[in-house]
mmCIF file of the N, C-alpha and C atoms, coordinates in Angstrom:
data_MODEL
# 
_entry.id   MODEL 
# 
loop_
_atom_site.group_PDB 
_atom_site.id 
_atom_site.type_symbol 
_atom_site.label_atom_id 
_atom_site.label_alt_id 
_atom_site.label_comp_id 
_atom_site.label_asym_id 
_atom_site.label_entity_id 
_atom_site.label_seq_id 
_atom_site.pdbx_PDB_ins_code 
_atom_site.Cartn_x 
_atom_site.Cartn_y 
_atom_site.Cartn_z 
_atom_site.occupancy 
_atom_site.B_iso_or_equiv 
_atom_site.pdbx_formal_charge 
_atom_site.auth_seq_id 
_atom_site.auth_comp_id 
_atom_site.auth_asym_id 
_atom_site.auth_atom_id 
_atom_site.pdbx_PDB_model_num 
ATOM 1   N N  . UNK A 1 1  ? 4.610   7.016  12.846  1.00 0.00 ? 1  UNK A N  1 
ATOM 2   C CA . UNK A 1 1  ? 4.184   5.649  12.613  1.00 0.00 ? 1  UNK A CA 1 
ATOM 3   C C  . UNK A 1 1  ? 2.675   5.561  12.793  1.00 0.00 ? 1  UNK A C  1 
ATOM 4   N N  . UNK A 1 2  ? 1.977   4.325  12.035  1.00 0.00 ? 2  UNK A N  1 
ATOM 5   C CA . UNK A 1 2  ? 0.584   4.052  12.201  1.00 0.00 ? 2  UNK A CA 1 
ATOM 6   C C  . UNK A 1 2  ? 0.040   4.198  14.033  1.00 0.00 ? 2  UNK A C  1 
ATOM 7   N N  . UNK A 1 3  ? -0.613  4.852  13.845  1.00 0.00 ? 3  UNK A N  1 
ATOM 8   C CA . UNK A 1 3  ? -1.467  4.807  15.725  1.00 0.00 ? 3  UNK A CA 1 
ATOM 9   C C  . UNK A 1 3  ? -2.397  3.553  16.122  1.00 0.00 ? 3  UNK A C  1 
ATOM 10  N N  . UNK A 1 4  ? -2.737  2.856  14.812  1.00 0.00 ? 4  UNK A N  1 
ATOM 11  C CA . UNK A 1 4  ? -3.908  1.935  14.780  1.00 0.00 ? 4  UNK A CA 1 
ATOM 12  C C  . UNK A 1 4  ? -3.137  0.897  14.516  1.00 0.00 ? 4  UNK A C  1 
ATOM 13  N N  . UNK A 1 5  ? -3.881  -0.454 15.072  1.00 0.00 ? 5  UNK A N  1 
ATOM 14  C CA . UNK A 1 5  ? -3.299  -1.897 14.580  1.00 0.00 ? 5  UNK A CA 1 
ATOM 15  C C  . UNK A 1 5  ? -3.499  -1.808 13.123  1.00 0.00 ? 5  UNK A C  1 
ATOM 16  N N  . UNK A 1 6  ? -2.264  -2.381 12.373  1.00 0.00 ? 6  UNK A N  1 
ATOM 17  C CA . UNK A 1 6  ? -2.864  -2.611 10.696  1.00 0.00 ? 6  UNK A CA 1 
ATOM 18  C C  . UNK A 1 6  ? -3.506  -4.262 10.680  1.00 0.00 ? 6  UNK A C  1 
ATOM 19  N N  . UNK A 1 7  ? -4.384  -4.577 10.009  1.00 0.00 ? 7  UNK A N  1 
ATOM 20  C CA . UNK A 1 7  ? -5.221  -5.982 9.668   1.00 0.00 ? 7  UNK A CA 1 
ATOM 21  C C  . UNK A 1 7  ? -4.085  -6.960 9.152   1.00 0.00 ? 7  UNK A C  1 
ATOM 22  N N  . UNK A 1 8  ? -4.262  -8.089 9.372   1.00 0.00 ? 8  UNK A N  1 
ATOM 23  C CA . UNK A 1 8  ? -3.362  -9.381 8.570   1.00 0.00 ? 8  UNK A CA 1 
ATOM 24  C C  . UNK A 1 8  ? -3.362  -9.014 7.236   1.00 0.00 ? 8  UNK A C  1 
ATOM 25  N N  . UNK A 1 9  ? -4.309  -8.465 6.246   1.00 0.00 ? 9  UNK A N  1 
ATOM 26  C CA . UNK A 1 9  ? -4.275  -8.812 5.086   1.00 0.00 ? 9  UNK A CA 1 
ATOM 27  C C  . UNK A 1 9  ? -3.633  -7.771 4.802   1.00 0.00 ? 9  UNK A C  1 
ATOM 28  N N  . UNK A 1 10 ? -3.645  -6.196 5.441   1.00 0.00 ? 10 UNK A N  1 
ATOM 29  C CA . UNK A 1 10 ? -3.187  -5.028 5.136   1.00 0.00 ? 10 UNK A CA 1 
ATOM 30  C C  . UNK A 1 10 ? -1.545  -5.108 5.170   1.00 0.00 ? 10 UNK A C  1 
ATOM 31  N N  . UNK A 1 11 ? -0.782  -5.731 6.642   1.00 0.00 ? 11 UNK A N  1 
ATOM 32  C CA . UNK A 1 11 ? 0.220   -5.850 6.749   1.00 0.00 ? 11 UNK A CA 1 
ATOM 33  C C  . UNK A 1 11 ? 1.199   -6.782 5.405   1.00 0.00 ? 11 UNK A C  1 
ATOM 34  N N  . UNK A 1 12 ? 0.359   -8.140 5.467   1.00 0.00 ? 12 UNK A N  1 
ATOM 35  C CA . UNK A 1 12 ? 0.496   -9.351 4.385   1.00 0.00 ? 12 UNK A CA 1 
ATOM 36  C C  . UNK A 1 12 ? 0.770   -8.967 2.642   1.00 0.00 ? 12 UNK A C  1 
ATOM 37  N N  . UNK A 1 13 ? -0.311  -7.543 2.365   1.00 0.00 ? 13 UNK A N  1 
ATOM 38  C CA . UNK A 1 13 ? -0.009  -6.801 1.196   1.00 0.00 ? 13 UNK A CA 1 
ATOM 39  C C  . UNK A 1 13 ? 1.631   -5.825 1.185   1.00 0.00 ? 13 UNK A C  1 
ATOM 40  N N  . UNK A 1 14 ? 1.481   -4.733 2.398   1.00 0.00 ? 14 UNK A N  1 
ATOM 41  C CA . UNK A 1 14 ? 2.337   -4.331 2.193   1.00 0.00 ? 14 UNK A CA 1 
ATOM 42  C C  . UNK A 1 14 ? 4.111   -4.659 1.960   1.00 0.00 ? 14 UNK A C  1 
ATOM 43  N N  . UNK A 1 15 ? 4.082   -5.895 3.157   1.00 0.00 ? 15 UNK A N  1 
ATOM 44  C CA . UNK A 1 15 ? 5.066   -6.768 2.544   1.00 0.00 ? 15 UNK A CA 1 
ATOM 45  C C  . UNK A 1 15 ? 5.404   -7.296 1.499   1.00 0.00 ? 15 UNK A C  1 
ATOM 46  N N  . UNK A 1 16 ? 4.385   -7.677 0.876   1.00 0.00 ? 16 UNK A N  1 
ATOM 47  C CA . UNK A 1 16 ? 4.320   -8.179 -0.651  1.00 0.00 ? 16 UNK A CA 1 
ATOM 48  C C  . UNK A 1 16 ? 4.673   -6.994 -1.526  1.00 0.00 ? 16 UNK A C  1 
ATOM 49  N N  . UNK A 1 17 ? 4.388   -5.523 -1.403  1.00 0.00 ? 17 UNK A N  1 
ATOM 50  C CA . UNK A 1 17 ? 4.286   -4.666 -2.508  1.00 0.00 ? 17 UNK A CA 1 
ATOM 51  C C  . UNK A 1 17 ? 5.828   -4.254 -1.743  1.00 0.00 ? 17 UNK A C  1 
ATOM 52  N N  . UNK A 1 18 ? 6.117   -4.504 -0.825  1.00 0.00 ? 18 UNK A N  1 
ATOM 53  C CA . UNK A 1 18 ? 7.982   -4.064 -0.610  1.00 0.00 ? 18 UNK A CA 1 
ATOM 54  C C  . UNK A 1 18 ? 8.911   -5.139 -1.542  1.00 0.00 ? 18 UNK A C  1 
ATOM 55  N N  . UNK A 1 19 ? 8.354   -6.432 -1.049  1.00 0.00 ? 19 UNK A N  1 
ATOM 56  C CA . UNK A 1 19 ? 9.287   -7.417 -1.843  1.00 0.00 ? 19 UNK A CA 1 
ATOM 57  C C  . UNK A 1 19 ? 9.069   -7.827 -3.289  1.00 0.00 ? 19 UNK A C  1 
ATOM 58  N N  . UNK A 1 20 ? 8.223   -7.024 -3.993  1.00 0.00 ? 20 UNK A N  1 
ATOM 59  C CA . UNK A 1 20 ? 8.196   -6.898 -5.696  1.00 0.00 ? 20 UNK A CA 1 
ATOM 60  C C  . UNK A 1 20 ? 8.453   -5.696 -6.128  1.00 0.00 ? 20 UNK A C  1 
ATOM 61  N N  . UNK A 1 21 ? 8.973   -4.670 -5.555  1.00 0.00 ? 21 UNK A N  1 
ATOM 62  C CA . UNK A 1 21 ? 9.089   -3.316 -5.499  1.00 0.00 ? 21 UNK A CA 1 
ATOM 63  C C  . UNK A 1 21 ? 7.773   -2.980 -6.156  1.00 0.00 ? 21 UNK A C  1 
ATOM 64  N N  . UNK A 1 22 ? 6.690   -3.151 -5.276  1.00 0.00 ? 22 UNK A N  1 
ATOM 65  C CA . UNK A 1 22 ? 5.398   -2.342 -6.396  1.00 0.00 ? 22 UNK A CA 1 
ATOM 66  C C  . UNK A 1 22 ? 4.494   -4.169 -7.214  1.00 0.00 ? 22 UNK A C  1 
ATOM 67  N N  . UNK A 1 23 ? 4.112   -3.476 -8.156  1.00 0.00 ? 23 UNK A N  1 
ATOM 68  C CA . UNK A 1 23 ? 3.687   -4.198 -9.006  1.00 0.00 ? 23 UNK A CA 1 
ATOM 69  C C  . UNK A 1 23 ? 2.541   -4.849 -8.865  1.00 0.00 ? 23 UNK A C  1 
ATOM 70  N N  . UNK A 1 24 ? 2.178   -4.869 -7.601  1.00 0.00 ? 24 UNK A N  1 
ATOM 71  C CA . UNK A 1 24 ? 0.707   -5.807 -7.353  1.00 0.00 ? 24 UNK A CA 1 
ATOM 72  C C  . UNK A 1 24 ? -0.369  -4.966 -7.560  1.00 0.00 ? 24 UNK A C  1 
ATOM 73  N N  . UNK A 1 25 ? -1.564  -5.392 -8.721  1.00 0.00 ? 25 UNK A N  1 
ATOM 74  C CA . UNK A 1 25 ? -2.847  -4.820 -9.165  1.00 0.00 ? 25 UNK A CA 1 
ATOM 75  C C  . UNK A 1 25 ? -3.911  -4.455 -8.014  1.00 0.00 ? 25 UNK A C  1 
ATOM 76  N N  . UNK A 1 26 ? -4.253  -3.440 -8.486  1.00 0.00 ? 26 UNK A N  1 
ATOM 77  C CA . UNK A 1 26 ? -5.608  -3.378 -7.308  1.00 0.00 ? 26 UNK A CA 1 
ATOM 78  C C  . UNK A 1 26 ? -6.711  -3.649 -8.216  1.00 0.00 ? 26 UNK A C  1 
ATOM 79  N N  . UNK A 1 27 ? -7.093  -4.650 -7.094  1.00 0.00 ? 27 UNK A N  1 
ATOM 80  C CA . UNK A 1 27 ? -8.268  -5.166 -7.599  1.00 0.00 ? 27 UNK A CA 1 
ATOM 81  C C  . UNK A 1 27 ? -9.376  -5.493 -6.615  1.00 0.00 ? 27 UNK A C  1 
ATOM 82  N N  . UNK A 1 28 ? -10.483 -6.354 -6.306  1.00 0.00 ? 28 UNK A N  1 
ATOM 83  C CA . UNK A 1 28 ? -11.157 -6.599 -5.497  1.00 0.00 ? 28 UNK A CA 1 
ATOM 84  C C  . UNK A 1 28 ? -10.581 -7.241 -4.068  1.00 0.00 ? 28 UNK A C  1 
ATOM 85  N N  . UNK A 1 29 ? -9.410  -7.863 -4.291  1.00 0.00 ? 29 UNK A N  1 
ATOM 86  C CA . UNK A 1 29 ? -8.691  -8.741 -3.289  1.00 0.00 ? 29 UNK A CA 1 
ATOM 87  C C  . UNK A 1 29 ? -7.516  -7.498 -2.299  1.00 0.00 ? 29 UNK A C  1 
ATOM 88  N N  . UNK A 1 30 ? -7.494  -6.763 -3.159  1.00 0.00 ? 30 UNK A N  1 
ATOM 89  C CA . UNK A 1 30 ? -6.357  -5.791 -2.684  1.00 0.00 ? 30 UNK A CA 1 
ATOM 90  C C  . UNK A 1 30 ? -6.947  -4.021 -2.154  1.00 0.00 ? 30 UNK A C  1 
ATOM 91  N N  . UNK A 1 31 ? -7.989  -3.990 -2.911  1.00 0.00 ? 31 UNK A N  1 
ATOM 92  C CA . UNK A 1 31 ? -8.545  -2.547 -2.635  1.00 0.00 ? 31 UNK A CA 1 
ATOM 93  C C  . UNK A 1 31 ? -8.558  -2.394 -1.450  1.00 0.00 ? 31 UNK A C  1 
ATOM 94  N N  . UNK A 1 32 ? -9.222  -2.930 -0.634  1.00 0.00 ? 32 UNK A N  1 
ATOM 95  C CA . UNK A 1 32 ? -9.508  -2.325 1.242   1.00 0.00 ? 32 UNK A CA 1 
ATOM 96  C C  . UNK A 1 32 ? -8.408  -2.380 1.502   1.00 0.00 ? 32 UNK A C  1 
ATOM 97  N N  . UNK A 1 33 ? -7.286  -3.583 1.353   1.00 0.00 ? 33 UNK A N  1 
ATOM 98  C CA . UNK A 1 33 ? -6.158  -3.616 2.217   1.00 0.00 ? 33 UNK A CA 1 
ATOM 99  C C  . UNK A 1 33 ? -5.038  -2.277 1.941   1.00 0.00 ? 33 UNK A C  1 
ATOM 100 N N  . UNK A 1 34 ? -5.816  -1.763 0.508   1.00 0.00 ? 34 UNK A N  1 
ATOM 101 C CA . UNK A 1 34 ? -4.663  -0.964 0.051   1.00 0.00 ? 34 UNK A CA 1 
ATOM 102 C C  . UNK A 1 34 ? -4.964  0.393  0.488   1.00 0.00 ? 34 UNK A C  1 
ATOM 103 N N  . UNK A 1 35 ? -6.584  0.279  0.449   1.00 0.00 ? 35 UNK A N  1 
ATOM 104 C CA . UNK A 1 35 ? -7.096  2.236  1.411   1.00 0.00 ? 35 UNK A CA 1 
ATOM 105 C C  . UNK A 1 35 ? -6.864  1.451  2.560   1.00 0.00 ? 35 UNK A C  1 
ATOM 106 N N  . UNK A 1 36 ? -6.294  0.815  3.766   1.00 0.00 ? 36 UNK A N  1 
ATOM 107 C CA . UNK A 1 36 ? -6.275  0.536  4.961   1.00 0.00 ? 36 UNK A CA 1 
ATOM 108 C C  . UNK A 1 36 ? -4.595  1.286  5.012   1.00 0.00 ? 36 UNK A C  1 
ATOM 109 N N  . UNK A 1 37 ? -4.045  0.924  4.834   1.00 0.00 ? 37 UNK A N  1 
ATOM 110 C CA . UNK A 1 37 ? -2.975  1.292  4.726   1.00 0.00 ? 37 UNK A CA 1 
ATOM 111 C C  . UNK A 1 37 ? -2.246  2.919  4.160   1.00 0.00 ? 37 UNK A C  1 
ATOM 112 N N  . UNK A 1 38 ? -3.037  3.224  2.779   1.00 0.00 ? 38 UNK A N  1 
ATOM 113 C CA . UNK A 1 38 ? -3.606  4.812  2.567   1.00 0.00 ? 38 UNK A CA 1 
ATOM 114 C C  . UNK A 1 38 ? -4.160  5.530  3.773   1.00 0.00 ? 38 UNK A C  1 
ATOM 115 N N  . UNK A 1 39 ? -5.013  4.803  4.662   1.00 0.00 ? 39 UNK A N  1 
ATOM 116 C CA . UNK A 1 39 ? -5.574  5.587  5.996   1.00 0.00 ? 39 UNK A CA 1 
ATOM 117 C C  . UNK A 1 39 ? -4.326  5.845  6.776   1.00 0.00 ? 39 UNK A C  1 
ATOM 118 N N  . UNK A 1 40 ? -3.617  5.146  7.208   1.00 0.00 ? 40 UNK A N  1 
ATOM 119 C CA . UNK A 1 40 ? -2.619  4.878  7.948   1.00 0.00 ? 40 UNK A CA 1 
ATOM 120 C C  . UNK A 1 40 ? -1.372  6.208  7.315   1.00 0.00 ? 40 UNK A C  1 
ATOM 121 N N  . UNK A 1 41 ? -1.127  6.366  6.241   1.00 0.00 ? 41 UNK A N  1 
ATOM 122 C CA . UNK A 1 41 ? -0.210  7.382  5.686   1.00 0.00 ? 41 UNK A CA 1 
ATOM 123 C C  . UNK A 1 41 ? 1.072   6.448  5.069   1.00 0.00 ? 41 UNK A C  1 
ATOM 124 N N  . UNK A 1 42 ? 1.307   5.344  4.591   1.00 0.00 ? 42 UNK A N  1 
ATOM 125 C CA . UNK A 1 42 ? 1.927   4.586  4.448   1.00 0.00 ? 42 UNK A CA 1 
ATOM 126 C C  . UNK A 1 42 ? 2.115   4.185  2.903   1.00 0.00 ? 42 UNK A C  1 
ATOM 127 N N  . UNK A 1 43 ? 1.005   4.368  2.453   1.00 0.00 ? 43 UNK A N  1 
ATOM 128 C CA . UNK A 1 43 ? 0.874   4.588  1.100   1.00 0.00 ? 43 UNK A CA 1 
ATOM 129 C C  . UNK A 1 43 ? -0.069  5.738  0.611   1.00 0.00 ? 43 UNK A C  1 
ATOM 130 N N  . UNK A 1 44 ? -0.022  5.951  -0.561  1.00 0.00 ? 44 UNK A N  1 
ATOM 131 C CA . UNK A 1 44 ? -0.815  6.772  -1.346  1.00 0.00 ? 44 UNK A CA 1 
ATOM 132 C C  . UNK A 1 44 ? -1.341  6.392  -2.541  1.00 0.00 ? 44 UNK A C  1 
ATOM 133 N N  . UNK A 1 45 ? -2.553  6.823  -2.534  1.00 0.00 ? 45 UNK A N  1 
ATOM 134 C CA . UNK A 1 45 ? -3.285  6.504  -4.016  1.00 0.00 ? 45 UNK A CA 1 
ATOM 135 C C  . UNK A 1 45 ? -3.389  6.945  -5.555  1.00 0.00 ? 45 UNK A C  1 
ATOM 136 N N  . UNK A 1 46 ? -3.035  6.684  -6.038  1.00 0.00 ? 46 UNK A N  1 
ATOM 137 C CA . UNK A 1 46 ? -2.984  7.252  -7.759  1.00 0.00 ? 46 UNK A CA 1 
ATOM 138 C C  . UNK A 1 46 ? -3.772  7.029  -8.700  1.00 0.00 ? 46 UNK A C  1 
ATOM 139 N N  . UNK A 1 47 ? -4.260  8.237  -9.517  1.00 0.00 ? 47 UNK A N  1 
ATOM 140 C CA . UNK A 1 47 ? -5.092  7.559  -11.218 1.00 0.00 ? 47 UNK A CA 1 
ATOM 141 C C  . UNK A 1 47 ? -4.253  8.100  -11.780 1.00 0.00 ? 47 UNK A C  1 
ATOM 142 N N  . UNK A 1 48 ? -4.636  7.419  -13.057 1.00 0.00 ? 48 UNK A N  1 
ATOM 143 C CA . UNK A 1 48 ? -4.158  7.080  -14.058 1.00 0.00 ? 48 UNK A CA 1 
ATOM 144 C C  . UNK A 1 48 ? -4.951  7.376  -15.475 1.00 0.00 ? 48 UNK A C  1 
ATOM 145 N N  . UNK A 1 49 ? -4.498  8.177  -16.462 1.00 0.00 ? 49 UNK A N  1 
ATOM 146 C CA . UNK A 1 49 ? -5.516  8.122  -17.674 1.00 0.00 ? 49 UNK A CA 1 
ATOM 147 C C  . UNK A 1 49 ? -6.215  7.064  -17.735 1.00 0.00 ? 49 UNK A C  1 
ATOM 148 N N  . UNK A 1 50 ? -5.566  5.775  -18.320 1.00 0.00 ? 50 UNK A N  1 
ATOM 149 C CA . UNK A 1 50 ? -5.608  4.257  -18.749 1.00 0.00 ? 50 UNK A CA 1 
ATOM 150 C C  . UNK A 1 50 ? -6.275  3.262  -17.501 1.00 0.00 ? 50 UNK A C  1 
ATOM 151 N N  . UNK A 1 51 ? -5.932  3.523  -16.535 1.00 0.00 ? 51 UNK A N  1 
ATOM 152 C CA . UNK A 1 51 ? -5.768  2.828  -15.212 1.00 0.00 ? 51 UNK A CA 1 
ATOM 153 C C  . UNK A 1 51 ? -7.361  2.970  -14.542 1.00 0.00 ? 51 UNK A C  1 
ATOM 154 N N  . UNK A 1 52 ? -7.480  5.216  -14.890 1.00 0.00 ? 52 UNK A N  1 
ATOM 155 C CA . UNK A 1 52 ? -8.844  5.330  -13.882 1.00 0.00 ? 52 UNK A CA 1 
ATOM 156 C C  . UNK A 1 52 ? -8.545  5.586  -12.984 1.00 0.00 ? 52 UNK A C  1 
ATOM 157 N N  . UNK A 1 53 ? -9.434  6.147  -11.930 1.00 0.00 ? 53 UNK A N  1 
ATOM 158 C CA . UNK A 1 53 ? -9.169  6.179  -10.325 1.00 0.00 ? 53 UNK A CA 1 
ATOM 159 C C  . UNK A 1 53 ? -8.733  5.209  -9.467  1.00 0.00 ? 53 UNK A C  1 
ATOM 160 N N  . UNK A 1 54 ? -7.707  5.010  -8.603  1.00 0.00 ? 54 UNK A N  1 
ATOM 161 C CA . UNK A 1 54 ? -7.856  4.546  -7.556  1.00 0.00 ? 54 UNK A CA 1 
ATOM 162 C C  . UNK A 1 54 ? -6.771  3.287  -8.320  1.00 0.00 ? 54 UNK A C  1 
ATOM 163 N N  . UNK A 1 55 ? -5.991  3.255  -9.309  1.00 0.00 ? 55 UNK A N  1 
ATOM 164 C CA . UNK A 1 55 ? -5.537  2.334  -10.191 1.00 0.00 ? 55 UNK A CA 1 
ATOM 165 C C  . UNK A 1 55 ? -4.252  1.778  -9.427  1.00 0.00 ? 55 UNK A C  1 
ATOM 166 N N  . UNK A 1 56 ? -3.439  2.609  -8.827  1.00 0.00 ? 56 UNK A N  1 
ATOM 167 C CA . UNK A 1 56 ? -2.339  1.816  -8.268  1.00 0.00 ? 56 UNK A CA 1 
ATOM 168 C C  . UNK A 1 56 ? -1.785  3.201  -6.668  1.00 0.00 ? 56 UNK A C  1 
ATOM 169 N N  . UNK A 1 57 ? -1.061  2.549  -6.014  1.00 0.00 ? 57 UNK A N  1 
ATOM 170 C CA . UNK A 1 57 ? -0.901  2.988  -4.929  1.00 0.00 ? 57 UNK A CA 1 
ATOM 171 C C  . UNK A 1 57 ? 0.767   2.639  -4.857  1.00 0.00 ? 57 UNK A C  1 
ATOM 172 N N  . UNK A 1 58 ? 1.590   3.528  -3.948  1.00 0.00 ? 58 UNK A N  1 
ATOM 173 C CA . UNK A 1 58 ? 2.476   4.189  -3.820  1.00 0.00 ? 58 UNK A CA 1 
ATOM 174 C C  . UNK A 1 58 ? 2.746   3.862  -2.708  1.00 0.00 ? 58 UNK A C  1 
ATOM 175 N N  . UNK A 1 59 ? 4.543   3.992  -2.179  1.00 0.00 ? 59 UNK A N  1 
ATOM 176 C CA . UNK A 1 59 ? 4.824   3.942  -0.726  1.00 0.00 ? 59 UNK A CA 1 
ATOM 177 C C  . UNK A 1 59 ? 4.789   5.341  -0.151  1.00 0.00 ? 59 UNK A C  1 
ATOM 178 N N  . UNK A 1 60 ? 4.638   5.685  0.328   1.00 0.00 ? 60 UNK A N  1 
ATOM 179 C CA . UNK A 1 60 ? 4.972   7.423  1.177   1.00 0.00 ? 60 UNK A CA 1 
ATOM 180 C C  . UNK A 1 60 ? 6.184   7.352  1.589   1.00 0.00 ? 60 UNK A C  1 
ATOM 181 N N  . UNK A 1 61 ? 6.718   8.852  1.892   1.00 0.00 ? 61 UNK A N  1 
ATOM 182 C CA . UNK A 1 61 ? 7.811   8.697  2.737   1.00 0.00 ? 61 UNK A CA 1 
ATOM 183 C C  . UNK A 1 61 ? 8.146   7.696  4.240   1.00 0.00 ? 61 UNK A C  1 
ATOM 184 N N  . UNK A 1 62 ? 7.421   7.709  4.794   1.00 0.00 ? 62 UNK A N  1 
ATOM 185 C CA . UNK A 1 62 ? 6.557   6.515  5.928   1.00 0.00 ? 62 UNK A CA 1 
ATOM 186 C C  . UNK A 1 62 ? 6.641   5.727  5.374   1.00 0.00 ? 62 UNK A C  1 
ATOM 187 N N  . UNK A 1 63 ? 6.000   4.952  4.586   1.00 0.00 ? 63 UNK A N  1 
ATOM 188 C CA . UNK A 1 63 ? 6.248   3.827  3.933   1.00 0.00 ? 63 UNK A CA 1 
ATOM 189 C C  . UNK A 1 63 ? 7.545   3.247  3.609   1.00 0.00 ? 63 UNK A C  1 
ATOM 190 N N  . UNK A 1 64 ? 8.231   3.825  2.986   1.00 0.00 ? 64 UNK A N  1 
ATOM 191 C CA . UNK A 1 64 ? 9.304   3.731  2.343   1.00 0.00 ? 64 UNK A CA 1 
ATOM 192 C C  . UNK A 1 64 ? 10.411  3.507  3.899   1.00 0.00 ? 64 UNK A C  1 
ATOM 193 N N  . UNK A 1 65 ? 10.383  4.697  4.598   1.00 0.00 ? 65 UNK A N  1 
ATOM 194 C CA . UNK A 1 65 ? 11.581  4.126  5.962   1.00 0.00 ? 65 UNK A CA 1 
ATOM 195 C C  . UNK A 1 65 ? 10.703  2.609  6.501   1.00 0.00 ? 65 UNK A C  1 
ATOM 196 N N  . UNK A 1 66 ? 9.538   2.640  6.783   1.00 0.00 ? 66 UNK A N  1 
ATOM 197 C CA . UNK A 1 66 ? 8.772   1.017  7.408   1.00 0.00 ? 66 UNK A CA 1 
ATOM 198 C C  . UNK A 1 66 ? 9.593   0.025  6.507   1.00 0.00 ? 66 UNK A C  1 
ATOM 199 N N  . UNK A 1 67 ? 9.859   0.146  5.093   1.00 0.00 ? 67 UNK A N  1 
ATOM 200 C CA . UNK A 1 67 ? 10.019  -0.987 4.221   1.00 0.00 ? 67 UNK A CA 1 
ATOM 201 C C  . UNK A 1 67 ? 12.005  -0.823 4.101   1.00 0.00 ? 67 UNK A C  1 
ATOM 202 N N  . UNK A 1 68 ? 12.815  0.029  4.556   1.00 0.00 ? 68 UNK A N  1 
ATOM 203 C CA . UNK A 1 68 ? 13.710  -0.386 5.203   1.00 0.00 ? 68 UNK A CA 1 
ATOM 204 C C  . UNK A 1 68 ? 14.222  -0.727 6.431   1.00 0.00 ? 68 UNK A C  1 
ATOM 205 N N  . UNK A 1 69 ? 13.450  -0.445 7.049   1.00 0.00 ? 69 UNK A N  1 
ATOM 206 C CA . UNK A 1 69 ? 13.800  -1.162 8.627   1.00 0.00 ? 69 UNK A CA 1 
ATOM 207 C C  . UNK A 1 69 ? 13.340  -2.960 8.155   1.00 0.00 ? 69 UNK A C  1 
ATOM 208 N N  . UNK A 1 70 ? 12.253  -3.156 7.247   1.00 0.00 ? 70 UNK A N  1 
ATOM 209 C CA . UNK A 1 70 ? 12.241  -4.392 7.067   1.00 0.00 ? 70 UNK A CA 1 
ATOM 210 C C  . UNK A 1 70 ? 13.254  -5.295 6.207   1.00 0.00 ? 70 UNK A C  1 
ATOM 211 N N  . UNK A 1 71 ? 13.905  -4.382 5.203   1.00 0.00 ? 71 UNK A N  1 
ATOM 212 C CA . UNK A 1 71 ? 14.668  -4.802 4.388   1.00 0.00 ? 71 UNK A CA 1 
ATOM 213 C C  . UNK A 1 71 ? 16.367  -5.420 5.118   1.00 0.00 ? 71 UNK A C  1 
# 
């Protein structure tokens, strides 16, 4: 599990990207919260031909058990 407190907005995202399975854009509103959480091992980052670097992010294995204990 994370060693560090996660931020309101970091926690506030990841909930959100459990309860749409995915789907939320990275963009200016979402980037830090989404490498905050990438730091943590909880998610992971992906490019994309189309997308570019850094285009969408992933649950980890970590991630994925966090988002059933919530489920």
């Amino acid at each position: 599990m994370p060693t560090s407190t996660l931020s309101h907005s970091a926690l506030a995202l990841l909930r959100r990207h459990v309860e749409r399975q995915g789907g939320i854009p990275v963009d200016d509103t979402t980037r830090e919260p989404y490498r905050e959480l990438a730091r943590e091992g909880l998610m992971i980052v992906g490019h994309s031909f189309t997308g570019g670097r850094e285009s969408f992010y992933a649950l980890t294995e970590m991630g994925r058990k966090l988002a059933s204990v919530w489920a």
